[in-house]
N, C-alpha and C positions, 0 to 999 in steps of 0.2 A: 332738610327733608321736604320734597314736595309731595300735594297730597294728590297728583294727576293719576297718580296707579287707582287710589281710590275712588275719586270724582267718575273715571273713566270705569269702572268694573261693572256698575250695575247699566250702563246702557250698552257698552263694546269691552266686555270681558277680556278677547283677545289684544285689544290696545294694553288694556290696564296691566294686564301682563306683561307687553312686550316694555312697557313703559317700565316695571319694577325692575324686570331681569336687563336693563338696561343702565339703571339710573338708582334704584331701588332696593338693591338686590336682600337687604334685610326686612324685607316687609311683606316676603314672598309669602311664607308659613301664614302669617297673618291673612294675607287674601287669598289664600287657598283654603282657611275656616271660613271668612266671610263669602267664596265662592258657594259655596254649600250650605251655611246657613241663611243667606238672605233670601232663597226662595220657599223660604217656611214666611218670611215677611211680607213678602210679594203674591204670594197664593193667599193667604190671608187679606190683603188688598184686593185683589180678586171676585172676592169672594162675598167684601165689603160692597162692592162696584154692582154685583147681581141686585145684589138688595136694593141699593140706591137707586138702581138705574130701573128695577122692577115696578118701582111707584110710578114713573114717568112711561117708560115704553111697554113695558108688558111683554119682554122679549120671551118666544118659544124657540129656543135655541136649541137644536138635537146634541143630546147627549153623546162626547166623541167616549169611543170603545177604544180599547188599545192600541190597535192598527191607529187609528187617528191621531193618538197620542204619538204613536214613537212620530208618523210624520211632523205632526207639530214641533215634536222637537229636534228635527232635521231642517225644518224651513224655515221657523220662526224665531227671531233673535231671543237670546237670553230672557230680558224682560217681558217683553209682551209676551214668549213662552206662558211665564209662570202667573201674569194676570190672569190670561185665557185661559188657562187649565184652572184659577178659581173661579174667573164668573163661571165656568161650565160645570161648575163642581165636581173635574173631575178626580176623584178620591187622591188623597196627597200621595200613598203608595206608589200607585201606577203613573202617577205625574213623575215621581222621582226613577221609578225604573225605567221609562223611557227615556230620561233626561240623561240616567247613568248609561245607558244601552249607547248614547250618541255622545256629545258635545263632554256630557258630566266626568266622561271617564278620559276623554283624549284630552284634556285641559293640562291635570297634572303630569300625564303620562309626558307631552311635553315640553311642560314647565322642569320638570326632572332631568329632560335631557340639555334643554336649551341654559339650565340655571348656571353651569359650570364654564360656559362659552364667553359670560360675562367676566369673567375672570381674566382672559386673554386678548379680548377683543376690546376695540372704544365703544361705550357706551350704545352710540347711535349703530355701528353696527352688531350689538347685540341684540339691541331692538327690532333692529331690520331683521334680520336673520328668523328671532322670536315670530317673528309677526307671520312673516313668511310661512315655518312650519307651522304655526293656525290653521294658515288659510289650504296649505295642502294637507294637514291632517283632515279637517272639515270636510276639502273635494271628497279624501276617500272613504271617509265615512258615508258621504250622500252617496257616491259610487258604491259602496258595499251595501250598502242596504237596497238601491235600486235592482241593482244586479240579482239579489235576491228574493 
């Protein structure tokens, strides 16, 4: 078992995937929970970071409104995503609706289709493949929301 699906999910989500449904492929379910619950850990760090960071700089950082939010979650990687929406306190709700609005819902959507591909395919072109539908799910999701 290696644990590079892991290592890899909380910086490049989409590797750590393509890497499980590749090489992995039982460990899927599992990082499909921890997709979704590590940024209750990560906004909470966030969040941690305002305070800390409030003794030293004194930031007045305007408060992003939902418009802000869905973009953040359109351009900002996974992690830094969910720090920024805690220093900014912006309420955990609207962090997750925006996050499900974009990247949170095409992950498994997928993950679901690419999982059976591993079946038939060598490994590294499973991956490759995996990785691939990421990066053009992603385009059109930024394309669908621009668009609009």
């Amino acid at each position: 078992m290696s644990p590079w699906s892991f290592i890899l999910l909380p910086f490049a989500p989409a590797l750590g995937f393509s890497w499980a449904v590749g090489y992995a492929r039982e460990w899927i379910p599992l990082l499909l929970v921890l997709y979704y619950l590590l940024p209750v850990v990560l906004y909470g760090l966030g969040r941690g970071l305002k305070g800390f960071a409030g003794r030293f700089l004194k930031p007045t950082l305007p408060q992003a409104g939902e418009g802000g939010v869905r973009l953040l979650a359109l351009l900002v990687p996974y992690t830094p995503y969910w720090l920024t929406t805690g220093f900014l306190r912006v309420p955990l709700r609207t962090a997750y609706k925006a996050f499900l609005q974009g990247p949170g819902l095409a992950v498994p959507l997928v993950i679901l289709v690419v999982w059976p591909l591993g079946l038939h395919f060598h490994p590294s072109l499973a991956s490759l493949f995996s990785l691939s539908l990421f990066f053009l799910a992603e385009k059109g999701v930024r394309k669908l929301y621009r668009g609009s």
